[in-house]
C-alpha positions as CSV (number, residue, x, y, z in Angstrom):
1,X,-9.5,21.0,-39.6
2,X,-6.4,19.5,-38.1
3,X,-6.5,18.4,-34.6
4,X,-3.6,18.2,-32.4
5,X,-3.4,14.8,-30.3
6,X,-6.0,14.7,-27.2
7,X,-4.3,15.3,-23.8
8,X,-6.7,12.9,-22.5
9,X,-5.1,10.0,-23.9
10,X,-2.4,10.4,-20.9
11,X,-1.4,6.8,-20.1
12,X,-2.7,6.0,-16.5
13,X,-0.3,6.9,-14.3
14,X,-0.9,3.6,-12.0
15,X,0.8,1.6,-14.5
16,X,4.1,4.1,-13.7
17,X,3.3,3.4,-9.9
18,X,3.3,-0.5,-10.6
19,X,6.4,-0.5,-12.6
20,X,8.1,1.6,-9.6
21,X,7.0,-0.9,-6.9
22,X,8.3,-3.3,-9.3
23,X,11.7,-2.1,-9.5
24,X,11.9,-1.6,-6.2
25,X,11.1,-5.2,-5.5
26,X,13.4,-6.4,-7.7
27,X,16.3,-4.5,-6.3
28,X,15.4,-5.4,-2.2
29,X,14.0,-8.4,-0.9
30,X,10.8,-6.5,0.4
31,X,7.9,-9.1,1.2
32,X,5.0,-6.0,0.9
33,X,5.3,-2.8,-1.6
34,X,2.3,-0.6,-2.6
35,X,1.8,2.6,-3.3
36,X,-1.1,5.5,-3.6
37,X,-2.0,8.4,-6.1
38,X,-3.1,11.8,-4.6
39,X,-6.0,13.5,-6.0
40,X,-7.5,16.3,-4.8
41,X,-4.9,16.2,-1.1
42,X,-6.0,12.9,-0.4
43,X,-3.9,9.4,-1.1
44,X,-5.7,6.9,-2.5
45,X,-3.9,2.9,-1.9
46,X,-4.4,1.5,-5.4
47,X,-1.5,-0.7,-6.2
48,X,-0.3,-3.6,-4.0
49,X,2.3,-6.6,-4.3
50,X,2.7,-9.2,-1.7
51,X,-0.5,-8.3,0.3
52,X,-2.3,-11.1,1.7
53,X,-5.6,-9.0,2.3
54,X,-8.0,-6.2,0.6
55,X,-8.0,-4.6,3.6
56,X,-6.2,-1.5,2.1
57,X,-7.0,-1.7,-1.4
58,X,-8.3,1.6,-2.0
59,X,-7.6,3.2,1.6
60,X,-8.0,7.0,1.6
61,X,-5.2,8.2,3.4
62,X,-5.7,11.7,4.9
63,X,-2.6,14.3,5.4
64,X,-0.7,13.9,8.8
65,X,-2.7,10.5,9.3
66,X,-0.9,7.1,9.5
67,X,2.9,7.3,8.1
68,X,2.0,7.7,4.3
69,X,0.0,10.7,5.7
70,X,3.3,11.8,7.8
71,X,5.1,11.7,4.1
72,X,2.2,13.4,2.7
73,X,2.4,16.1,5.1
74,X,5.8,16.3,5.3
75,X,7.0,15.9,1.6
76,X,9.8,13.6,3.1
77,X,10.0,10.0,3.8
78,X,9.0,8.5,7.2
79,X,10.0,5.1,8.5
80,X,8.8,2.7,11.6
81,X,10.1,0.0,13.2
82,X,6.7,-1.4,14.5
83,X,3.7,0.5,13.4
84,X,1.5,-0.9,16.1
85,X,3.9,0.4,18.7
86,X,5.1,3.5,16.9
87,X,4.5,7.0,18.9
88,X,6.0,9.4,15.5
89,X,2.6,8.4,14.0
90,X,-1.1,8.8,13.9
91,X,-3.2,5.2,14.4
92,X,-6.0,5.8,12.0
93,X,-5.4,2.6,10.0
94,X,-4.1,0.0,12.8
95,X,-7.1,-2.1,12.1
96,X,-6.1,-2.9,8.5
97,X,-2.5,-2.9,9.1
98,X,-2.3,-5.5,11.7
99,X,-5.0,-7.7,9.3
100,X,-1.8,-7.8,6.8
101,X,0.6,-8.7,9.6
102,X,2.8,-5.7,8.8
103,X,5.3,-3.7,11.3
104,X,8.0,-2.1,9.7
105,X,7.1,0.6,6.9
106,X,9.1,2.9,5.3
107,X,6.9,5.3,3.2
108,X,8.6,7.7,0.0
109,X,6.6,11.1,-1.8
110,X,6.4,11.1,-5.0
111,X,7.3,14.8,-5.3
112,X,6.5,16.4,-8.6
113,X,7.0,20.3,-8.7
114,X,7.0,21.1,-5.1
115,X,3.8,18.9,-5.0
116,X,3.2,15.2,-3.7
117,X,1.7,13.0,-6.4
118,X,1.9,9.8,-4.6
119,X,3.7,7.6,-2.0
120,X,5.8,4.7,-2.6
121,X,5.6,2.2,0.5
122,X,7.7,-0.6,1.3
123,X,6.7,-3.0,4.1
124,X,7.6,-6.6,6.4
125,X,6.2,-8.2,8.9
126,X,8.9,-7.9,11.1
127,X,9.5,-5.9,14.0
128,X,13.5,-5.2,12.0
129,X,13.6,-1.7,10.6
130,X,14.2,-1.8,6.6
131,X,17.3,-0.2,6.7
132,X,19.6,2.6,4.4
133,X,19.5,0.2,1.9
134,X,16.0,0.1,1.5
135,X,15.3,3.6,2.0
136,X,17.3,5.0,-0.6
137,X,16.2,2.1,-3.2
138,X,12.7,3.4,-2.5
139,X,13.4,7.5,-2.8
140,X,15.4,6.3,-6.3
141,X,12.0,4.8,-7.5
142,X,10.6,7.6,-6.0
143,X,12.6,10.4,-8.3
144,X,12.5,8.5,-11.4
145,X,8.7,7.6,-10.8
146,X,8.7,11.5,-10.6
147,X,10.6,12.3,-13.2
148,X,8.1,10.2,-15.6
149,X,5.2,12.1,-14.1
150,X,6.9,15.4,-15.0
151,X,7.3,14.2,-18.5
152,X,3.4,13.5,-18.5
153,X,2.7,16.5,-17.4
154,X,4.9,18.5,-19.9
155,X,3.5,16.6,-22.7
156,X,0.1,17.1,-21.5
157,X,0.5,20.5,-20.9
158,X,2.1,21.5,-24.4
159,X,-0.7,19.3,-26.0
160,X,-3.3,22.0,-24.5
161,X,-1.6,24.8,-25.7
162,X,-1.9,24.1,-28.9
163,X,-5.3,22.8,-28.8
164,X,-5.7,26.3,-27.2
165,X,-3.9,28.0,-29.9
166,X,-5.9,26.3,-32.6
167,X,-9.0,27.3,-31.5
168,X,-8.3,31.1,-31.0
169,X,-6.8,31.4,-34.2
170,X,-6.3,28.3,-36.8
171,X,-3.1,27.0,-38.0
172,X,-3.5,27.2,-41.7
173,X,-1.5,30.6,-42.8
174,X,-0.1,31.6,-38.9
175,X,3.3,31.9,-39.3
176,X,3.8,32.4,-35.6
177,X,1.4,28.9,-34.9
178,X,3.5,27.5,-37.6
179,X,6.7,28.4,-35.7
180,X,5.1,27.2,-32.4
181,X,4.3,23.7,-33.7
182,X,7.7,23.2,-35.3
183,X,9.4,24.1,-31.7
184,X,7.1,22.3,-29.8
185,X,7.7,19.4,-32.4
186,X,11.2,19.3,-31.4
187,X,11.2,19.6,-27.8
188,X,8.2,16.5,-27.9
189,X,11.1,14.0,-29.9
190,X,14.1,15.7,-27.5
191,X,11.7,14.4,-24.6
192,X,11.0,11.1,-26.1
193,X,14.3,10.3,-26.3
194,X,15.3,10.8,-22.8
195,X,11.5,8.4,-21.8
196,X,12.0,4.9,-20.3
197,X,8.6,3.7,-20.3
198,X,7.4,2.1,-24.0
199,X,4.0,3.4,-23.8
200,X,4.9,6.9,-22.8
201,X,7.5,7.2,-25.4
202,X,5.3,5.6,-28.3
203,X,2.7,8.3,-27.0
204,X,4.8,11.2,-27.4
205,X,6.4,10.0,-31.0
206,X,2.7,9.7,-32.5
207,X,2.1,12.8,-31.0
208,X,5.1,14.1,-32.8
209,X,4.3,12.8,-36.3
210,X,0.8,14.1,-35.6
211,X,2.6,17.9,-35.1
212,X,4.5,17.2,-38.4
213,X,1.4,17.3,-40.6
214,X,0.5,20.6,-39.5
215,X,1.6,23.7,-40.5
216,X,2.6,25.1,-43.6
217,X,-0.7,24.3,-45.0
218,X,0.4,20.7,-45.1
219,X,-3.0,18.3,-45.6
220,X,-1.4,15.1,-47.2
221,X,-0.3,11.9,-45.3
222,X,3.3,11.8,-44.7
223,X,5.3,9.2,-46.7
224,X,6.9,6.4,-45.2
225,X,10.4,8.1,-43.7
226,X,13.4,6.8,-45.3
227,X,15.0,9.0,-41.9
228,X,15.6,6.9,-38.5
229,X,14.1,8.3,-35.4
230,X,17.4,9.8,-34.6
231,X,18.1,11.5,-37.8
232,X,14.7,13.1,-37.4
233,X,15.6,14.3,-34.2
234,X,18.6,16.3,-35.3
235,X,16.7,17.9,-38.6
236,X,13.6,19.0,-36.1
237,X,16.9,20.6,-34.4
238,X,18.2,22.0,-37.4
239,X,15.1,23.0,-38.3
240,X,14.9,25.8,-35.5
241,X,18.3,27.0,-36.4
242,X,20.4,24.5,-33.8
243,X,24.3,24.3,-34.4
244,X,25.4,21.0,-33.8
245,X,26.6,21.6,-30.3
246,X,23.3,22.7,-29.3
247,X,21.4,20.1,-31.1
248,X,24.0,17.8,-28.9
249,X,22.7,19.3,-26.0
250,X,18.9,19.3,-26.5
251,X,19.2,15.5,-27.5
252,X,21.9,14.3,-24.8
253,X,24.2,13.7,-28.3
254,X,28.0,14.2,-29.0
255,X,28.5,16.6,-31.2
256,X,30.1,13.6,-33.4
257,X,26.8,11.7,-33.3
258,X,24.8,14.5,-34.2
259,X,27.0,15.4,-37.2
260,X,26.8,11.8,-38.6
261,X,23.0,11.7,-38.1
262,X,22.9,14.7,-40.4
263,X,25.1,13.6,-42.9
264,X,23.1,10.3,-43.2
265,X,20.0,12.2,-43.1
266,X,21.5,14.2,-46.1
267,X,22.3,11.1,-48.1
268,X,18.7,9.4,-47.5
269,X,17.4,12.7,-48.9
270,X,19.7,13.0,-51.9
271,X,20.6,16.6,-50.5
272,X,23.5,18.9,-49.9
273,X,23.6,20.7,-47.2
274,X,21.2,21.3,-43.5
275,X,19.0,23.5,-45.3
276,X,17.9,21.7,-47.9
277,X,17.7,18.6,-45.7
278,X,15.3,20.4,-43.5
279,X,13.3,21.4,-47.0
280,X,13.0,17.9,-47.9
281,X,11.9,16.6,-44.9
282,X,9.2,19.0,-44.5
283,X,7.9,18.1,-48.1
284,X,7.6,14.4,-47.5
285,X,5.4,15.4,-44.2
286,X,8.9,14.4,-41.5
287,X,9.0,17.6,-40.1
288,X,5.9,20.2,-39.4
């Protein structure tokens, strides 16, 4: 039996946090940036540059506590001059704080669907406050370290449905699981292409190809593609009965680029027309 790609091989999510504290790093002079994952309402400290201690490595941080709590709680970011002297906060951590010598925090959610996945913190030991500048470097990690996460969880959640779908029913025959996979197919490569992060994106395309020998009653390996990526993005497109302006849209395209992808795509094939390019595809294994 076919299997559809295991949502448990999610790439761990800390390595997202690390490359956010990264780029914030690189884009302010911060001396301390770390950052936390929530699980089950409670923020975990897991990922740390520029510390000089353990102290916080793997701090649970609790909801309204401390000023990645106030962010927590609040869904919004929350700053401090001087966290030892600070009266906006909660003093739940000042032992391990003032061990790393830090004072002014600034502290971003990760905000994910209304919910907060993490927080981004950014830190000196200075009394100075960090500044506009600083804060809005930090929330811009902070939405495109969300955005990511969103994509995860799409992927993730797409993956279960069909796994679902699969065991209530089978795939071999189901013209309706058949027409699931092929859309689901398309939206995967659409996503892909939009994907910043390497892993994440390599992820998604295996998962892709993996959707594109199922269906139809297809059981052989595909053939090496003579198609780029691109190309097989439009015909996945095409393939659920996309113009070219809408297959623009779904790929972040102009119309232009889309119709040259097809018309290569065509030629590689030794085809005529859409149609029998998305025929061709299907029968070397491109497209599910």
């Amino acid at each position: 039996m076919n299997v559809v790609p295991d949502a448990s091989a999610r790439p761990d999510d800390g390595d997202a946090f690390r490359s956010a504290l990264r780029l914030t790093r690189r884009r302010i002079d911060l001396p301390v940036v770390f950052a936390g994952q929530v699980r089950d309402g409670v923020l975990r400290l897991s990922q740390f540059i520029g510390t000089r201690t353990a102290g916080m490595h793997g701090l649970d941080v609790f909801s309204g506590t401390g000023i990645g709590g106030r962010a927590l709680a609040t869904r919004r970011p929350a700053a401090v001059a001087d966290y030892r002297s600070a009266d906006s906060i909660t003093h739940d951590y000042d032992a391990v704080v003032t061990a790393e010598g830090i004072r002014a925090i600034t502290a971003v959610p990760v905000v994910v669907s209304g919910s907060v996945r993490g927080v981004l913190y950014g830190a000196s030991r200075g009394s100075t406050p960090l500044g506009d500048r600083a804060t809005d470097t930090m929330v811009d990690a902070s939405r495109r370290l969300a955005g990511e996460i969103a994509v995860r969880d799409e992927v993730d959640r797409r993956l279960r449905l069909l796994n679902v779908a699969e065991a209530d029913r089978g795939f071999a025959g189901d013209r309706v699981a058949t027409e699931e996979i092929r859309e689901v197919h398309a939206e995967l490569r659409a996503i892909a292409g939009s994907v910043e992060d390497d892993a994440l994106r390599d992820r998604i395309l295996t998962a892709s190809r993996r959707l594109a020998g199922l269906g139809a009653g297809q059981t052989r390996p595909a053939v090496p593609s003579p198609l780029s990526p691109r190309e097989i993005d439009v015909l996945a497109q095409v393939a659920l009965g996309c113009g070219n302006a809408e297959a623009a849209g779904r790929l972040s395209l102009r119309p232009e680029s889309v119709k040259a992808h097809l018309r290569n795509a065509m030629r590689k094939l030794g085809v005529h027309n859409r149609f029998e390019a998305v025929v061709a595809a299907r029968r070397r294994g491109l497209l599910p």
